[in-house]
C-alpha positions as CSV (number, residue, x, y, z in Angstrom):
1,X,37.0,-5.2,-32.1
2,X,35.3,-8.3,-30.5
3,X,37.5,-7.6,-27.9
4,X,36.1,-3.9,-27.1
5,X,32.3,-5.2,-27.2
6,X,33.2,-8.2,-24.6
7,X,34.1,-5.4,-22.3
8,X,31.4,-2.9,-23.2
9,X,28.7,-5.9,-22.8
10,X,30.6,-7.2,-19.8
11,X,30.2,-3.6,-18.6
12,X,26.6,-3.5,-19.1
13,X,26.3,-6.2,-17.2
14,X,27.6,-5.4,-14.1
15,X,25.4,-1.6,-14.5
16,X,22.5,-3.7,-14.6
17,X,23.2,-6.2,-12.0
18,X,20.7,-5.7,-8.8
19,X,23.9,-6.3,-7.0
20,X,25.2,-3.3,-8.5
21,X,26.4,-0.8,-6.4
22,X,26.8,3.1,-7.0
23,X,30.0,4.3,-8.3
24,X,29.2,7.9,-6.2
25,X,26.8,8.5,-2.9
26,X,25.4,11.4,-1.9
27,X,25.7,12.6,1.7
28,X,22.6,12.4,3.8
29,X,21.7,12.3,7.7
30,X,19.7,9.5,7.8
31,X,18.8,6.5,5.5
32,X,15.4,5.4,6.1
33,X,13.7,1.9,5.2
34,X,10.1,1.8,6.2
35,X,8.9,-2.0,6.1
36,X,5.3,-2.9,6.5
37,X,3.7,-6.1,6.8
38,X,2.4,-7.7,3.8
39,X,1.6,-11.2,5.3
40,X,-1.1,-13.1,5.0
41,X,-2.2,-12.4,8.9
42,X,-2.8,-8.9,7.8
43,X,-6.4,-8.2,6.4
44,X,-6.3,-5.7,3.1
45,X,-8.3,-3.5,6.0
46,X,-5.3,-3.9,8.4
47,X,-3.0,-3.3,5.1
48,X,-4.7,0.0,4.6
49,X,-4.5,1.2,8.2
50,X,-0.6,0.8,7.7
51,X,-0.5,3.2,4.6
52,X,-2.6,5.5,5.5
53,X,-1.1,6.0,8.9
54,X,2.1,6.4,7.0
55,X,0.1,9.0,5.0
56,X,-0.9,10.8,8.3
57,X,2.3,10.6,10.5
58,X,3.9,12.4,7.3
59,X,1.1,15.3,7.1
60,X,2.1,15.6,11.0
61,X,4.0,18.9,12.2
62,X,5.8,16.8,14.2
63,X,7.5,14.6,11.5
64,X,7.5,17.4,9.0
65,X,9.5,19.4,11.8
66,X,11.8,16.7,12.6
67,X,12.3,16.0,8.6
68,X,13.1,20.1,8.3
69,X,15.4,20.1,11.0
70,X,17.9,17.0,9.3
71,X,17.3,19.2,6.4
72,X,20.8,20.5,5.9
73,X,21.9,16.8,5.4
74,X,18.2,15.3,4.1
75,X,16.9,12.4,4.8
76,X,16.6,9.2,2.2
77,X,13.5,7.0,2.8
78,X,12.2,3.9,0.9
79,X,8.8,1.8,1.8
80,X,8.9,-1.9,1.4
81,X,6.5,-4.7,1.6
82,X,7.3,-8.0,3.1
83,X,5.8,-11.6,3.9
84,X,8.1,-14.7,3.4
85,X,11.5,-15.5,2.7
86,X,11.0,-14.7,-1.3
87,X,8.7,-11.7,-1.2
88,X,9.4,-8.5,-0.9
89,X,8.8,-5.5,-2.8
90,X,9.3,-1.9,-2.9
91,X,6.4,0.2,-2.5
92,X,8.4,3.6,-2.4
93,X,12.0,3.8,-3.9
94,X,14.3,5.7,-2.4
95,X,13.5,9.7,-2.2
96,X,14.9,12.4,-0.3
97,X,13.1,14.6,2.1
98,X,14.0,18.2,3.2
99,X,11.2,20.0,3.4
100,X,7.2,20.5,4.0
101,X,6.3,19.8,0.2
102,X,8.7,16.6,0.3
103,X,6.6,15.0,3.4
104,X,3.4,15.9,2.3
105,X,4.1,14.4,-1.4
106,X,5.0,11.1,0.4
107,X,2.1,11.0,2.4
108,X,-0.1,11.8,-0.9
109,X,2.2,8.5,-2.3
110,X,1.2,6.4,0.8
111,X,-2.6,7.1,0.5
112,X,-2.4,5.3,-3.2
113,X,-0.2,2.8,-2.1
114,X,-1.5,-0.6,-3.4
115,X,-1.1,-4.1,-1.9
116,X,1.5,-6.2,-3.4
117,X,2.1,-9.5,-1.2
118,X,0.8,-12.0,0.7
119,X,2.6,-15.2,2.0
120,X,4.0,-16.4,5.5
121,X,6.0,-14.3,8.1
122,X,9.6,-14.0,7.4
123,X,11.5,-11.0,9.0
124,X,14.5,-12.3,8.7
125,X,13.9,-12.2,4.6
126,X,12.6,-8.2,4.8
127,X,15.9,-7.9,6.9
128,X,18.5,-9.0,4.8
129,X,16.3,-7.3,1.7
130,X,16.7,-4.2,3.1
131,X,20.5,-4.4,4.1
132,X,20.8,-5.1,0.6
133,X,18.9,-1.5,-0.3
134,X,20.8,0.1,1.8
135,X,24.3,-1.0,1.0
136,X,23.5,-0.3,-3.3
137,X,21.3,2.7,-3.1
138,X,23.0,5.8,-4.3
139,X,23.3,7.7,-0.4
140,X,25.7,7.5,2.5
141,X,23.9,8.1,5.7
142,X,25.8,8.9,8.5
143,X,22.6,7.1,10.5
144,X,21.2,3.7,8.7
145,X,18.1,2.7,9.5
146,X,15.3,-0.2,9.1
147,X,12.1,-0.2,10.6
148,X,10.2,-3.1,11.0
149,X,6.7,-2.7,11.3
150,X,4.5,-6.3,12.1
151,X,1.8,-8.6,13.5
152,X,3.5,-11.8,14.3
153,X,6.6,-13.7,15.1
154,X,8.9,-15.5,12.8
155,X,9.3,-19.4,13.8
156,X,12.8,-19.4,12.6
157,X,13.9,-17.0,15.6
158,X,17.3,-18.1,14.3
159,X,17.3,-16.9,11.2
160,X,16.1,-13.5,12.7
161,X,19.0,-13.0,15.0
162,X,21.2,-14.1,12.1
163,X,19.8,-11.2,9.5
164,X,19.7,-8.6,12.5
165,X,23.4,-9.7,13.0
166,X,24.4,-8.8,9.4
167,X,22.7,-5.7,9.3
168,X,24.2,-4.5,12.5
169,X,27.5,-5.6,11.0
170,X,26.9,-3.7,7.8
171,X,26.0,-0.5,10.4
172,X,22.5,-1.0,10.5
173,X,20.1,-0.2,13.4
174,X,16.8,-2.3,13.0
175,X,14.3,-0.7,15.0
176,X,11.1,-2.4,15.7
177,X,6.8,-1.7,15.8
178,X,5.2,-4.9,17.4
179,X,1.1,-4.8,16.6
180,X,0.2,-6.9,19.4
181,X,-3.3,-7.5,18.3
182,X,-3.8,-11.0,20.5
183,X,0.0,-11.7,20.5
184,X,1.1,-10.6,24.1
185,X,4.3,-11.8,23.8
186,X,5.2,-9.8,20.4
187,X,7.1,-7.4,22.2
188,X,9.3,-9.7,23.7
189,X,10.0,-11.2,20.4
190,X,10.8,-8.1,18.7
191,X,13.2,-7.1,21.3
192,X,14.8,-10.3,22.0
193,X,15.4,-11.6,18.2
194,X,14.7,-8.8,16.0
195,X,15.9,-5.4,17.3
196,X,19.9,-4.4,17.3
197,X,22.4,-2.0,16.8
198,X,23.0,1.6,17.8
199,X,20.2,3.2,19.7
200,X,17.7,0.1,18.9
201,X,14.1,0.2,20.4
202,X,11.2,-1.7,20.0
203,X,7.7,0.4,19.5
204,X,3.9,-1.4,20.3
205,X,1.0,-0.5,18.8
206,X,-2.1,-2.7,20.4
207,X,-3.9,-2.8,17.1
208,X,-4.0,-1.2,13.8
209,X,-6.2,1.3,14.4
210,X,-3.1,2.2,16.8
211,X,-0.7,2.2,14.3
212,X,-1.2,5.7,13.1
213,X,0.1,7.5,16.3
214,X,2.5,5.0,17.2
215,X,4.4,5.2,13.7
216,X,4.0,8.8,14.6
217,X,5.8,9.1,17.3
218,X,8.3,6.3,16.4
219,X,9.4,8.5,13.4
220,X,9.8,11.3,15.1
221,X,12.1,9.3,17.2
222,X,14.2,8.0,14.3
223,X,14.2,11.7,12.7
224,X,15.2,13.3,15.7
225,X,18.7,11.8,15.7
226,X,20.8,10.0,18.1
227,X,20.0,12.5,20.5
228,X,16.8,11.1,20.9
229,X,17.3,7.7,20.3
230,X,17.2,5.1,23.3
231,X,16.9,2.0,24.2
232,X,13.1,2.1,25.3
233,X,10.2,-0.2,26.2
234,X,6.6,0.5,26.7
């Protein structure tokens, strides 16, 4: 008997480690992480031109066209926060999205989105975070996607290029946005250290009040598929 609950609590264990992963996926087009800057560069005014251009881009026909044309196969999307190496957070868990109702929902979500970080710049920590959500969420994608959305450079380029590696090795594009703000060489960085696998490009937006039409048309990029995917610099 002691035995039989060793295995059941060993068991539990493993159902309820954050390591776990699914014992069945379900089949989508596209797997979707949406990763906005939480640092401490970024005013709770800059913070809430980032949701709610989220919330907009999703109320768009474009992206609500592009969303209903994947619908067959649906698309899985999660929204994180990130600052430094230890913080992250998930603002959205993962949903799927095949229809009008679905995107306008999300947007609804994104308007209430709160603030949960603040802290130093560290994309290489959002990167590896959301390799990790992808690999243990409950979807196969035949497309894998992150999207990093952000205001600065990390120092430790290194450690960049060494999370972008593993995602790309774990079949992972990492797609960048680069708010340039004052930061002229931002879009350099993004596509020299943080940008990689299939397809990759590398977005600017010059300011936050930008960042509404160029998360925009950078979804409708991603949504579109392959086909529309390229390598691409403004």
């Amino acid at each position: 008997m002691r035995f039989v609950w060793a295995i059941c609590l060993a068991s539990l264990s493993i159902a309820n480690s954050p390591l776990a992963f699914s014992q069945s996926t379900q089949p989508v087009a596209l797997e979707l992480i949406l990763a906005l800057d939480s640092s401490t560069s970024v005013s709770d005014q800059e913070f809430e031109l980032q949701s709610q251009g989220l919330a907009n881009a999703f109320g768009e026909d474009a992206v609500i066209k592009a969303v209903i044309d994947r619908a067959q196969a649906s698309v899985a999307v999660a929204v994180v926060q990130w600052s430094d190496a230890q913080h992250q957070s998930v603002s959205v868990d993962w949903r799927v999205l095949r229809s009008e109702e679905d995107c306008l929902q999300l947007a609804a979500e994104f308007r209430n989105m709160k603030r949960r970080l603040r802290g130093g710049t560290a994309i290489s920590g959002v990167l590896d975070y959301g390799r990790e959500l992808i690999m243990r969420n409950a979807f196969e994608g035949l497309q894998k996607i992150i999207d990093v959305s952000g205001d600065g450079p990390d120092l430790h380029f290194v450690h960049v290029k060494k999370a972008r590696d593993r995602a790309v090795a774990a079949g992972i594009t990492v797609n960048g946005l680069a708010i340039i703000d004052d930061d002229e060489n931002l879009q350099a960085f993004y596509r020299n250290h943080v940008i990689g696998g299939d397809n990759a490009f590398v977005m600017t937006a010059n300011d936050y009040s930008d960042f509404s039409a160029a998360i925009r048309q950078k979804l409708v990029r991603e949504l579109g598929g392959p086909q529309l995917a390229k390598i691409w610099v403004e």
